[in-house]
C-alpha positions as CSV (number, residue, x, y, z in Angstrom):
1,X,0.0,0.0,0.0
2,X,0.9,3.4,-1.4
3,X,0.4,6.6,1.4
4,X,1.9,9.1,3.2
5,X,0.8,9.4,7.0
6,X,-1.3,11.6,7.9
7,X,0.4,14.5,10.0
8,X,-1.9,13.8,12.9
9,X,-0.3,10.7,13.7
10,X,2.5,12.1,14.6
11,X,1.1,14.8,16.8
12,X,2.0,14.1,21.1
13,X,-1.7,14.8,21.6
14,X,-5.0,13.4,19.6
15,X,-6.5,16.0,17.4
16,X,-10.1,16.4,16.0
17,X,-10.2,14.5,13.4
18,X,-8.3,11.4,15.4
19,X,-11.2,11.8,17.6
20,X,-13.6,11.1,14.7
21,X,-11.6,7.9,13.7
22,X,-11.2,6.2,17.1
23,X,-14.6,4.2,16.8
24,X,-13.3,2.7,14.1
25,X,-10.1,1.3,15.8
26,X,-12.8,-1.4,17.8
27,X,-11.7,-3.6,14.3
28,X,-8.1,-3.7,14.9
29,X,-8.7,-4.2,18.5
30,X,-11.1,-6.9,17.9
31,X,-8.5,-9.0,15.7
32,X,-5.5,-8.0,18.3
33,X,-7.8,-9.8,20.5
34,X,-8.2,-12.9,18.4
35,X,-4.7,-13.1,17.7
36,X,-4.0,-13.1,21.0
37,X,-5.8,-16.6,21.8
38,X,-5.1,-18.3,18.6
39,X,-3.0,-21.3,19.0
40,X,0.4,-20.7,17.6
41,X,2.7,-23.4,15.8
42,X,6.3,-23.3,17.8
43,X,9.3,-25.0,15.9
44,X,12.1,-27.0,17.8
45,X,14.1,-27.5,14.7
46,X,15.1,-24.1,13.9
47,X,15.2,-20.8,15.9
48,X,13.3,-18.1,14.8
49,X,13.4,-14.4,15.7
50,X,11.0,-12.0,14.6
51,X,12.0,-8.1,14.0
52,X,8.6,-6.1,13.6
53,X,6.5,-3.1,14.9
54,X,3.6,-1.6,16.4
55,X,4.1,1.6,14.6
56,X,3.4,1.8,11.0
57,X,6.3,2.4,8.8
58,X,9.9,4.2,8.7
59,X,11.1,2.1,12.3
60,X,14.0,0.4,10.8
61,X,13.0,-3.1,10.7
62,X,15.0,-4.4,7.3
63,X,18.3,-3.0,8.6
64,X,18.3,-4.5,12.0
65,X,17.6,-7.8,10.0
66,X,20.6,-7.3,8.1
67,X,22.5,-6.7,11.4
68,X,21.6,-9.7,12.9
69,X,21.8,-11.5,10.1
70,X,25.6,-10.7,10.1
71,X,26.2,-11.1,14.0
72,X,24.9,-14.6,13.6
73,X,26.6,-15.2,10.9
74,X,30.3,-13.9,11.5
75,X,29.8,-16.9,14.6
76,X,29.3,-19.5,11.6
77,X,25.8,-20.2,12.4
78,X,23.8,-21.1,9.6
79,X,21.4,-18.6,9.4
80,X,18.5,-17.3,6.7
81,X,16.6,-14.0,6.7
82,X,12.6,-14.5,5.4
83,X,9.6,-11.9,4.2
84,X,6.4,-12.9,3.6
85,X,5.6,-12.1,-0.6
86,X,4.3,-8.1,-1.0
87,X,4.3,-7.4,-4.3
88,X,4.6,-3.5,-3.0
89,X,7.6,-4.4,-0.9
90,X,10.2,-6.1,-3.6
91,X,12.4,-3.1,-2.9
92,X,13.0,-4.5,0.9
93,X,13.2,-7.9,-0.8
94,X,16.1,-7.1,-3.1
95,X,17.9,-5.2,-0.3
96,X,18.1,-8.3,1.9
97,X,18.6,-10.6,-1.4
98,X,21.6,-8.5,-1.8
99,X,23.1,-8.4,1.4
100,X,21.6,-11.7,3.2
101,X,20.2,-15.4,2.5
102,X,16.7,-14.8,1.6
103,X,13.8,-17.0,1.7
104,X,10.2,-15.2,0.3
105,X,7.2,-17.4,0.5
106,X,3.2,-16.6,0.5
107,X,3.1,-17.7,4.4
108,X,5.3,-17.4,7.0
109,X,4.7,-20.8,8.0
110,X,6.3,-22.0,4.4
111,X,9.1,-20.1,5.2
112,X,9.9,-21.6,8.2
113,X,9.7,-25.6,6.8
114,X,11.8,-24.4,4.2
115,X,14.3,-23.0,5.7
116,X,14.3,-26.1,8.0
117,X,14.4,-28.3,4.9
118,X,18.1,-26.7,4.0
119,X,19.1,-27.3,7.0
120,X,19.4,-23.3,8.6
121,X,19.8,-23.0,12.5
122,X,18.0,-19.6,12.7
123,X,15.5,-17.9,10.7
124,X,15.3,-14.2,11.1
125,X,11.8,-12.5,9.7
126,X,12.0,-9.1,8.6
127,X,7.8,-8.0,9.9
128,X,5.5,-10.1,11.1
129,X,5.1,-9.7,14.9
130,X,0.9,-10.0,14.2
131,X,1.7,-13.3,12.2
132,X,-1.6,-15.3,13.8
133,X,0.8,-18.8,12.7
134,X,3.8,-18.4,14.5
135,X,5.1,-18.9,18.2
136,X,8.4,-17.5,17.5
137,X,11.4,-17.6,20.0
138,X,12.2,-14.3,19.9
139,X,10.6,-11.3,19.4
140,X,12.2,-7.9,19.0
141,X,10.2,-4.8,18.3
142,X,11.4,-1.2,16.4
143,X,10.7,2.4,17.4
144,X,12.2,5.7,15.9
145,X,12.9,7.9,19.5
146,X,11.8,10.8,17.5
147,X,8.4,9.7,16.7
148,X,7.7,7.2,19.3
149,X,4.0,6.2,19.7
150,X,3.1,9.4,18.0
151,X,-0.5,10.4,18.7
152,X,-0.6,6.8,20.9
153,X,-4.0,5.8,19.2
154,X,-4.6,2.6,16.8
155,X,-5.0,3.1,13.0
156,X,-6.8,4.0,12.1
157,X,-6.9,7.3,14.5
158,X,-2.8,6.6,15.1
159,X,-0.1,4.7,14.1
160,X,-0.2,1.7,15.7
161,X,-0.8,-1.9,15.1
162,X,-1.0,-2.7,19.1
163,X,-1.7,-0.7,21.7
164,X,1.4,-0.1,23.7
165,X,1.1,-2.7,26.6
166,X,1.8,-5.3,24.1
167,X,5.0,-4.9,24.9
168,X,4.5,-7.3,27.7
169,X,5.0,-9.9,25.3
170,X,8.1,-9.3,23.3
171,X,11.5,-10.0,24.4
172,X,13.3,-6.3,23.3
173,X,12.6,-3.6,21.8
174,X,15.1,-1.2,19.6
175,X,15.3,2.4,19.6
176,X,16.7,4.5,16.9
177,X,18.0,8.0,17.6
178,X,19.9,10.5,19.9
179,X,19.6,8.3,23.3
180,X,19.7,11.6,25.0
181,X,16.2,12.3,23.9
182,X,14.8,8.8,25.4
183,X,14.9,8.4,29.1
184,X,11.0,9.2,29.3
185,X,10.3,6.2,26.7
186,X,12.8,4.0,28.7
187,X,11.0,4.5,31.7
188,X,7.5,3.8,30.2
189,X,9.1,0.7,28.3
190,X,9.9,-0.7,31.7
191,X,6.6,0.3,33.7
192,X,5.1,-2.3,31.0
193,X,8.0,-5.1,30.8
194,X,10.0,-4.9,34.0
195,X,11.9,-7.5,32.1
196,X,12.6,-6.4,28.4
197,X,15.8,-5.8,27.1
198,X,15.8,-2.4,25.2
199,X,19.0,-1.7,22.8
200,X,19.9,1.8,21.1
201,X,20.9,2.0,17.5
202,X,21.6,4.7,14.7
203,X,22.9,4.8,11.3
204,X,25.8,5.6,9.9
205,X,27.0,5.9,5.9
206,X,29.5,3.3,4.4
207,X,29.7,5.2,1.0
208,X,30.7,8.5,1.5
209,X,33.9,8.7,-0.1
210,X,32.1,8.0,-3.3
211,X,30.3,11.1,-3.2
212,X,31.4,14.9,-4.2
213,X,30.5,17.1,-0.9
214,X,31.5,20.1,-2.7
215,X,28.1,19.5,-4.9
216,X,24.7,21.0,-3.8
217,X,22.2,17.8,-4.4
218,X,18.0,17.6,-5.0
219,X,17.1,14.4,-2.7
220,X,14.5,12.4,-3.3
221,X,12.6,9.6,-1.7
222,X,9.8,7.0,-1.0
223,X,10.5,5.9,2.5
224,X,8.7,5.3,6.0
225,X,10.4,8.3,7.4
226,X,11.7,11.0,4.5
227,X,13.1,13.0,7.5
228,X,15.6,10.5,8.8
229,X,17.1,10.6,4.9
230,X,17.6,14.3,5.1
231,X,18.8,14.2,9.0
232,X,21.8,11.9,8.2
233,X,22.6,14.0,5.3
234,X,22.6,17.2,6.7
235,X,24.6,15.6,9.3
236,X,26.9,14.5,7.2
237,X,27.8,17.9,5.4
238,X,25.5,17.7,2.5
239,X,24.4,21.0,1.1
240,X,20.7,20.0,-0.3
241,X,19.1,22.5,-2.5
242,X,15.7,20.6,-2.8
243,X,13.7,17.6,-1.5
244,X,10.9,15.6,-3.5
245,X,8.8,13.0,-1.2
246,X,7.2,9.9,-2.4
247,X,4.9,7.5,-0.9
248,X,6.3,4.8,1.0
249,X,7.6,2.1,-1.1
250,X,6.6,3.9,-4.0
251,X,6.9,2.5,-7.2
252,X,8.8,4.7,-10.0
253,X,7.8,5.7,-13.6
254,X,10.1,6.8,-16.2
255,X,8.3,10.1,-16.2
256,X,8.7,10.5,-12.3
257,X,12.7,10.1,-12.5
258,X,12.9,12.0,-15.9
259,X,11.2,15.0,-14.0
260,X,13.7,14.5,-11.1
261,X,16.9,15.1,-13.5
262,X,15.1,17.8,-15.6
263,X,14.6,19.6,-11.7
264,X,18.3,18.6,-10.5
265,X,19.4,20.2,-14.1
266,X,17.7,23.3,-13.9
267,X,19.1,24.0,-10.4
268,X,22.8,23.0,-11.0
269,X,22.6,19.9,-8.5
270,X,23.4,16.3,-8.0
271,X,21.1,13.8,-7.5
272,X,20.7,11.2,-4.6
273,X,18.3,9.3,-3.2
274,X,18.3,5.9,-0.4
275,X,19.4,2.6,-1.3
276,X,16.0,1.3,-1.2
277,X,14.7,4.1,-3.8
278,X,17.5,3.0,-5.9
279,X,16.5,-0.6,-6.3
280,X,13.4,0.6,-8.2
281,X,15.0,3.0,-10.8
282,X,15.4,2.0,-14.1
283,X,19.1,0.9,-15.2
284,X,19.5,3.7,-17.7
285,X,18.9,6.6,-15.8
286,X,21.1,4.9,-12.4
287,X,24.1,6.4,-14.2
288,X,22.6,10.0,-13.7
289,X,22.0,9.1,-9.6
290,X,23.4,8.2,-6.6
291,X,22.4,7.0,-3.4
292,X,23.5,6.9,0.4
293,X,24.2,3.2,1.6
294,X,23.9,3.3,5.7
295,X,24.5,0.5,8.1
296,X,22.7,-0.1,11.5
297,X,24.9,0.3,14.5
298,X,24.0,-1.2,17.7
299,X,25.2,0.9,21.1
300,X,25.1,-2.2,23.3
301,X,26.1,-5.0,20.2
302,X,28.4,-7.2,22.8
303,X,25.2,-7.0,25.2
304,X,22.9,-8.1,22.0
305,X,25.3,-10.4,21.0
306,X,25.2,-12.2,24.6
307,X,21.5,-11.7,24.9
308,X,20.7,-13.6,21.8
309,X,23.5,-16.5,22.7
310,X,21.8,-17.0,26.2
311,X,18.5,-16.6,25.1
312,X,18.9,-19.7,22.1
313,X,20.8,-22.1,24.0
């Protein structure tokens, strides 16, 4: 699905028109309900570890399944990252094709037997925390500090999937952003789940020597969170002379990126755009673009490292 959030969502407080949509949230809470005392299938032969959210969108799920990916990995155990088949999410697909072992089935279930079938010791799914199938054995869920809970109200009056006490029934939860800003979250966090584990992460570029500073640049992008693109280029000394936003996970035309380097012409500037933008552009107009690859840094990685070895043994 193609949107931009609504503004309100993001808002500390619920607005008028949130107010008009809350009757309508009885339907998400009415399946959250459901979900919660379905029976669940639970697999001995594989571990699996599910990184998801309660708030829609833009909370940095794909990355941290590349960085686990890679933790368990550099320790030589077998391991396969999994998404269940959106046909409006093949950009996150070829990101993880590219940089893990990636197994895409209709059901999450499928994904699971066949990962078992070739012999993997972990399975790490990138979404599905709301799966009604799966009992997995780890659970982690992903926030952006900035944004938190927004406007704290269920879609579709807010962002969220769950209300916030679901927390109760995940194992960690991973916040992205200046930790400074954070120590009222933390403290809610633990008034649900005295027990959680809760890790900090940010991002930081791997390609920046490929890229001419000197340059003024036009941005563009059809991510989650547009602002986080422009925060950690601004941070980064980038002098940007004009932003174009998409929808999230938006799917290109030619005419769409034709527009984008008439606009970057007509103002003297460079183009770039996110890794995940740059999966969907044509290959004859890639020469004419470039794009920021970032990595996921965990604060605490030797205390997630030890967390996740104690917690599978």
């Amino acid at each position: 699905m193609q949107f931009k959030k609504p503004k309100f969502w993001k808002y500390k407080k619920i607005n008028f028109l949130s107010k008009i949509l809350k009757p309508f949230t009885s339907i998400i809470i009415l399946n959250n309900l459901f979900l919660n005392f379905k029976k669940k299938t639970k697999f001995s032969q594989i571990k699996s570890i599910c990184v998801g959210n309660i708030y829609i969108g833009g909370t940095g799920k794909t990355p941290l399944t590349i960085k686990l990916f890679d933790l368990f990995n550099d320790n030589n155990i077998k391991t396969v990252t999994a998404k269940k088949n959106y046909k409006n999410q093949l950009d996150e697909e070829i990101i993880l094709k590219k940089k893990t072992k990636l197994i895409v089935a209709n059901n999450r279930l499928n994904a699971i037997k066949n990962a078992i079938n070739d012999l993997y010791e972990v399975i790490i799914f990138d979404d599905g925390l709301q799966d009604s199938q799966i009992d997995y054995d780890l659970k982690f869920v992903c926030f952006k500090i900035k944004n938190w809970i927004g406007n704290g109200q269920l879609i579709p009056a807010g962002p969220l999937r769950e209300k916030l006490n679901s927390l109760k029934k995940y194992d960690a939860v991973f916040l992205n952003g200046q930790i400074n800003a954070s120590k009222d979250i933390e403290k809610t966090i633990y008034s649900i789940n005295p027990k959680i584990k809760i890790f900090y992460t940010y991002y930081e570029p791997k390609n920046l020597k490929e890229i001419n500073l000197e340059r003024k640049y036009l941005i563009f992008s059809g991510i989650g969170e547009p602002d986080d693109f422009k925060e950690i280029l601004l941070k980064n000394k980038f002098k940007i002379s004009k932003e174009i936003i998409y929808p999230d996970h938006y799917k290109y035309s030619k005419n769409d990126i034709e527009k984008i380097i008439k606009q970057a012409k007509l103002i003297n500037s460079e183009i770039i755009t996110t890794e995940k933008d740059y999966t969907k552009i044509f290959e004859n107009y890639k020469k004419e673009i470039n794009y920021l690859e970032v990595e996921l840094k965990i604060h605490e990685e030797e205390d997630l490292k030890n967390f996740i070895r104690i917690t599978n043994e």
